[in-house]
C-alpha positions, 0 to 999 in steps of 0.5 A: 110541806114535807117531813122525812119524805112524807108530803103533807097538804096543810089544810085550813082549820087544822093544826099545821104540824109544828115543834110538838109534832115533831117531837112526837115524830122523832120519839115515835120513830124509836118506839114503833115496831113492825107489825103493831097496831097504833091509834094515832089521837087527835091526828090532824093532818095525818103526818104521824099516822102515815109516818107510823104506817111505813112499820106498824101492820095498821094504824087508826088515826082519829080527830074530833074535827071534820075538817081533820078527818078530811085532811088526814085521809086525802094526805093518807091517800095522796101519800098511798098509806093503805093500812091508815083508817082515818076517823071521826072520833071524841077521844075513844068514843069512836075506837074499838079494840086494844093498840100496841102504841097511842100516840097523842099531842092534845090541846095543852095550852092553858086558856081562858076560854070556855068552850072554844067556839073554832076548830083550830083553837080547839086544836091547842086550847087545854082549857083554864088549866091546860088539862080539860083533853089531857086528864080524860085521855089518862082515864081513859086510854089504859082500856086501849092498850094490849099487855105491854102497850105503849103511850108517846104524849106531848106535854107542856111544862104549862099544863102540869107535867107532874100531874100527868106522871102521876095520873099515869102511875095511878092508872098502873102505867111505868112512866118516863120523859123520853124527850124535851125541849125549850122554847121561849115561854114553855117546856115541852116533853114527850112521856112515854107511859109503858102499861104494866 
């Protein structure tokens, strides 16, 4: 596939980029600088991060998933972006050091499944409520921030986007929902959370 001039190869056992992703994409392009640093969450098949890396000075893309990891770093390679570093990486268990901007699209959708036993559900599976990957990365992103550092994150109107606002607010994050969209059985929004 191919988005705004980035070729991407879709790989099998990872999240093909959809809707949400470009979202996130369109969002991002307004809010990435020249010469930032970005951590691209649950990179999948690396198109945000390679997007990003034709301004920021470096981008970590990091995925819970092998096969992603893989995917994003050939797709990194085949489209000659030298400053994406492509890891393997449980939410912040495997990144050092304080980014200007954290993209994330998480596994959002509410499911009943107990532990997803596939990588490509664990893509979008949130758990019984949505927010079992949502609720951790608030926790945990604002030790990942510089002063002033941002956050762009998909949420779906399934998975309590009123929660999300308040944990942010809690964490000493100014949020806002920056974008949105409709479709058949959900909302979708792109927050963007600005640490104070």
């Amino acid at each position: 596939m191919e988005y705004r001039g980035i070729r991407i190869t879709t790989c099998e056992r990872v999240y093909r980029p959809c809707d949400d992703t470009f979202m996130l994409a369109e969002a991002m392009l307004k809010e990435v600088r020249q010469g930032e640093h970005v951590l691209d969450m649950g990179t999948g098949t690396g198109l945000l991060a390679i997007l990003a890396a034709r301004h920021a000075e470096r981008v970590l893309a990091v995925d819970v998933s092998d096969f992603a990891v893989a995917c994003a770093r050939s797709n990194a390679a085949a489209n000659r972006a030298v400053n994406v570093d492509v890891r393997k990486s449980d939410l912040f268990a495997n990144v050092e050091g304080k980014f200007d901007l954290i993209l994330f699209n998480p596994p959002y959708l509410p499911s009943e499944e107990l532990e997803p036993e596939d990588e490509l559900t664990r893509a979008w599976d949130g758990g019984s409520d949505g927010r079992r990957v949502i609720d951790r990365f608030i926790r945990e992103c604002w030790g990942h921030l510089r002063e002033g550092g941002r956050v762009l994150m998909v949420q779906s109107s399934l998975s309590n986007l009123d929660r999300t606002l308040e944990m942010f607010l809690k964490q000493g994050f100014k949020v806002s929902v920056i974008a949105e969209k409709g479709f058949f059985f959900e909302r979708l929004y792109v927050v963007k959370a600005v640490l104070e």
